[in-house]
TORVO-444196 format. One record per residue (C-alpha): residue in one letter; y, z, x. Coordinates in steps of 0.5 Angstrom, whole numbers, plus 500, padded with zeros to 3 digits. Layout:
N
AYZX...
//
This chain:
457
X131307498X132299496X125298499X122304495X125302489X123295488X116297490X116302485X119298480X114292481X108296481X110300475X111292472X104291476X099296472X104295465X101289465X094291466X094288473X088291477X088292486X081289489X080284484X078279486X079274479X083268481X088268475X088275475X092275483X095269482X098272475X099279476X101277484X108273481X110279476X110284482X114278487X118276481X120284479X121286486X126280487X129281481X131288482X133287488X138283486X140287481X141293485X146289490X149286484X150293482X152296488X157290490X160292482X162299483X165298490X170294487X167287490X167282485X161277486X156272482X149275481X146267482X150267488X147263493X143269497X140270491X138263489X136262497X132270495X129266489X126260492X122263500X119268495X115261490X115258496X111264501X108266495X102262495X101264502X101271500X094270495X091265500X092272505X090277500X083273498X082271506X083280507X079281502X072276504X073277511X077283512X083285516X081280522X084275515X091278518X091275524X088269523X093267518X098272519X099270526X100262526X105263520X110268524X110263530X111256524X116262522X120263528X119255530X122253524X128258524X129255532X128248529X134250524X138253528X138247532X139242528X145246525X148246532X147239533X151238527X156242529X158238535X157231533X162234527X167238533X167231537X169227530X174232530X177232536X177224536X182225529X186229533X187225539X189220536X195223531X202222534X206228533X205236534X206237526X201233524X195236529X197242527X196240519X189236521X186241526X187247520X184243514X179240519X176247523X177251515X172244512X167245518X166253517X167253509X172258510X176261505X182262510X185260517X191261521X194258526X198264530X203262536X202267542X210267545X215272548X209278546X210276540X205273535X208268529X204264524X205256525X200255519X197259513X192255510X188259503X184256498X185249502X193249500X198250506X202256504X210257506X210262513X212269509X209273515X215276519X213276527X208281529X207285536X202280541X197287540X197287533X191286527X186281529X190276533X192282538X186284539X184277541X190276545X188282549X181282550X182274551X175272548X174270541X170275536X166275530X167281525X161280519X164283514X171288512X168295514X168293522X175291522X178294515X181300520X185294524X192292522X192284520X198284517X196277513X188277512X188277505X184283502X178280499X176277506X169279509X168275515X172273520X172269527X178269532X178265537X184264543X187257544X188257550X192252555X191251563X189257563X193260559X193263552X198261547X196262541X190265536X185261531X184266525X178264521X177268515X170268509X169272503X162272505X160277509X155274515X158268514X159266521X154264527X154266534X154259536X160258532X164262537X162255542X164251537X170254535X172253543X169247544X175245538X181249541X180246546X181239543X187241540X191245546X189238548X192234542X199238542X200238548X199230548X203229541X209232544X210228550X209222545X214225541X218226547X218219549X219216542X226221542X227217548X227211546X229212540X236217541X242216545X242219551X250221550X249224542X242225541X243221535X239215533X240209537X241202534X233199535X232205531X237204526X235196526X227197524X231204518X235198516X230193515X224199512X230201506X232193505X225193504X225198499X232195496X229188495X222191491X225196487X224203490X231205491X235203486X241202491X242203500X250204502X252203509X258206512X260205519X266208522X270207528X275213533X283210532X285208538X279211542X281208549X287211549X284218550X279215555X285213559X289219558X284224559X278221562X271218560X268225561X273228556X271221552X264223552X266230550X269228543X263223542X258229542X263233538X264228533X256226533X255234530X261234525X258228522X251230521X253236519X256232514X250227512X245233512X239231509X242225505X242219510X241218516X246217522X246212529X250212534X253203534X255203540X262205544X265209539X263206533X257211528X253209523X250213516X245209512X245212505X239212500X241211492X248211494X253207489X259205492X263209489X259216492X259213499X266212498X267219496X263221502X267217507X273220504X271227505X269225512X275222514X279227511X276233516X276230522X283228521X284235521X279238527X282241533X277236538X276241544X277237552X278238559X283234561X279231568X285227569X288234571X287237577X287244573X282241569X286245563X283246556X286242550X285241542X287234541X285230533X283224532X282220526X277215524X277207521X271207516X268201512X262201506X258195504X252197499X246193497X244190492X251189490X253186496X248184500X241183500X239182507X240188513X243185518X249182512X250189510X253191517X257185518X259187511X262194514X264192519X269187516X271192511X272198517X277192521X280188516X280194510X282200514X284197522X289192520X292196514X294202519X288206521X285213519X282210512X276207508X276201506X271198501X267190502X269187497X266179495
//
C-alpha cells in the first residue's frame, strides 16, 4: 500500500508538472525525474510520520532515517538517468550492463561497511575491557561497564540484573545517561526479558516493541523499542543478565550480540578480580579481631584529614580515643576468649554509634580510636559523653572459659576517653594522637576512670 501510494503521488507530480515518458530531452529527465524521486521520498516519510502519530509514538519527521532516505536518493539519482538513457538508445540489455555492477559495488560496499563497524566495534570492546581491568573495586566496574556498554551501543537504557537464589534483582539502572536509585522489587529468574535469557541461556535481540510487548519486563521503560539481553556468565555459569534497551526499532545489529559477549566476559573477569583486591585490601587494612580499621589505616586517614585541616577543607578534625577500665582484670578472671568476646561487642556498639560521622580504628590492645570530621571540641565531647554513658550501662555478654561449665555471664564495663581537636590543638597527625592520649591517661585514667577528659594546652 505504501509502494502504491508513493508511486501514484510521484507520477500524478510527474504529468502535473508537464513531465512526459520516452523523451529523451536531457533537462526534461534530469528535472521532471528529481520531481518524482523527491515526491516519492517525501511521501513516503510522511506517511511514516503519520503512521508513527496515530499509534501514539512520538517521533521527528527529519529524523535520521529520513536524512539517511533523503541523501541515497541525490546520491542514486544520477545513476538512475545515466540507466534511463543508456535503456532508451541500447535497450534492456542497458540493465544488465549497468544494473548488474551497481547491485555488486552495492553489496561490496555494504560487506566493507559491516566490516569496518565490527572492527570498531572490537577495538572499542578491547579499550573497555582495559578500563575495567584496571578498576580496584566491584562498585566502580559495575559503574564504568554500564555507562561504557550504553556509550558503545547508543542505548537509551541498560540494566544490570544479578542472577541469584532464582531471583533476579537489579544492581544498576542506567537511563538517559544518569544512574537511577534501585525501585525495582526482586523478580522471579523466569520473568520479563532477563528470564527469558536466564532460561534459554543465550542472548536475544527483539527489534522493535510488538515482539516482546506480551513479555512481563517489569522495568523496560515504555517508549522502548529495541532491546539486546545478554547473559553474564562466569566459569560456566550464569549470574546475571545485561538489558540494553533503544527507542529506535532495528537499533541493533547481529554481530553486536558478539560483542556484547565479547564484553561480559570482561566484566565477569574484572569483578571477580576487583573482589579479591577488595578482599585483600579489607585484610590489610581490618583487625582480624574487630573488622575495624587497623592502625595503618587510621595512620594514612589521619595524615589525608590533617591535610584537609592545614588547607582549609575542613574547618575542624576531632580525634577521640578511649580505653576499656581495668581490662586486664576480666582477661584474668574470664579468660582472653571472653576478653575477645567484649572487644568484638564493643567494636559494633561503637560504630553504631559513629554512624556515618567518622570513622572508627581499633589502636591497639583494648584501646579504640574515632576520628571525626568538622567536629568542635565541644560536639566531640558531646559524643564521647553519650557514648560512655551507654557502655556504662551495657550488659556485655561472655562465657567464662575459666570455668569449667563455661556458663553465660552479663558483665559492664566502662571506658576512660580523651578528645584532641585540630587546628586548635594541633596541626600535625601524630601530635593530635599524643594529644589524646595524654587527656584519656591524665584527664580520665588518674582522675578515677569511666570519664572523658578534654587536652587542654
Amino acid at each position: 500500500m505504501m509502494f502504491f501510494t508513493t508511486s501514484t503521488l510521484a507520477g500524478l507530480a510527474f504529468f502535473a508538472i508537464g513531465g512526459q515518458t520516452g523523451s529523451l530531452n536531457i533537462w526534461h529527465i534530469f528535472m521532471f525525474g528529481f520531481v518524482f524521486q523527491f515526491t516519492s521520498v517525501l511521501t513516503n516519510q510522511i506517511i511514516f510520520y503519520l503512521y508513527d502519530h496515530f499509534n501514539g509514538e512520538h517521533s521527528k519527521f527529519f529524523s535520521i532515517d529520513a536524512i539517511w532516505d533523503f541523501s541515497i536518493t541525490f546520491l542514486v539519482f544520477p545513476y538512475a538517468l545515466a540507466i534511463y538513457i543508456a535503456e532508451s538508445y541500447i535497450g534492456y540489455s542497458a540493465l544488465i550492463l549497468l544494473g548488474i555492477p551497481f547491485f555488486i559495488m552495492s553489496a561490496i560496499m555494504k560487506m566493507y561497511n559491516s566490516s569496518e563497524k565490527i572492527n570498531y566495534d572490537l577495538k572499542k570492546a578491547g579499550e573497555i575491557g582495559h578500563q575495567l581491568a584496571a578498576r580496584l573495586s566491584q562498585d566502580e566496574v559495575l559503574d564504568q561497564f554500564v555507562m561504557q556498554v550504553a556509550t558503545l551501543f547508543k542505548v537509551d537504557y541498560a540494566y544490570v540484573v544479578d542472577y541469584r537464589d532464582n531471583q533476579l534483582q537489579m544492581l544498576r539502572m542506567y537511563e538517559n545517561e544518569e544512574f537511577q536509585q534501585l525501585t525495582v522489587p526482586p523478580m522471579s529468574y523466569n520473568a520479563g526479558v532477563g528470564g527469558k535469557v536466564i532460561l534459554n541461556n543465550r542472548p536475544i535481540i527483539y527489534d522493535k516493541k510488538s515482539q516482546w510487548k506480551d513479555i512481563v519486563t517489569g522495568h523496560i521503560p515504555i517508549d522502548s523499542e529495541s532491546i539486546m539481553a545478554a547473559p553474564i556468565a562466569r566459569n560456566n555459569k550464569t549470574e546475571g543478565v545485561l538489558i540494553l534497551a533503544s527507542r529506535n526499532k532495528y537499533a541493533f545489529a547481529s554481530h553486536q550480540l558478539q560483542i556484547l559477549d565479547i564484553l561480559s566476559t570482561y566484566f565477569a573477569v574484572s569483578l571477580e578480580k576487583a573482589g579479591y583486591v577488595q578482599r585483600a585490601i579489607e585484610i590489610s587494612e581490618r583487625c582480624g579481631l574487630t573488622k575495624l580499621y587497623n592502625y595503618r589505616y587510621l595512620d594514612n586517614a589521619l595524615a589525608k584529614c590533617m591535610i584537609k585541616v592545614n588547607a582549609g577543607e575542613l574547618e575542624t578534625l576531632s580525634l577521640v580515643m578511649m580505653d576499656i577500665d581495668r581490662f586486664k582484670g576480666i582477661n584474668d578472671q574470664y579468660g582472653h576468649q571472653s576478653g575477645n568476646d567484649i572487644l568484638i561487642q564493643l567494636a559494633r556498639l561503637i560504630e553504631e554509634e559513629v554512624g556515618e560521622e567518622g570513622t572508627v580504628a581499633r589502636y591497639g590492645g583494648e584501646e579504640f580510636v574515632v576520628l571525626m570530621p568538622n567536629y568542635g571540641k565541644d560536639l566531640a565531647l558531646l559524643f564521647a559523653e553519650t557514648l560512655r554513658k551507654r557502655i556504662e550501662k551495657h550488659d556485655f555478654q561472655i562465657q567464662n572459659d575459666l570455668d569449667d561449665a563455661r556458663e553465660t555471664l552479663n558483665i559492664n564495663i566502662t571506658l576512660s576517653i580523651g578528645v584532641s581537636t585540630a587546628p586548635d590543638d594541633s596541626d600535625d597527625g601524630m601530635a593530635l594522637i599524643r594529644n589524646a592520649d595524654r587527656a584519656l591517661y591524665i584527664g580520665a585514667k588518674q582522675a578515677g576512670r569511666n570519664k572523658v577528659a578534654a587536652y587542654a594546652k
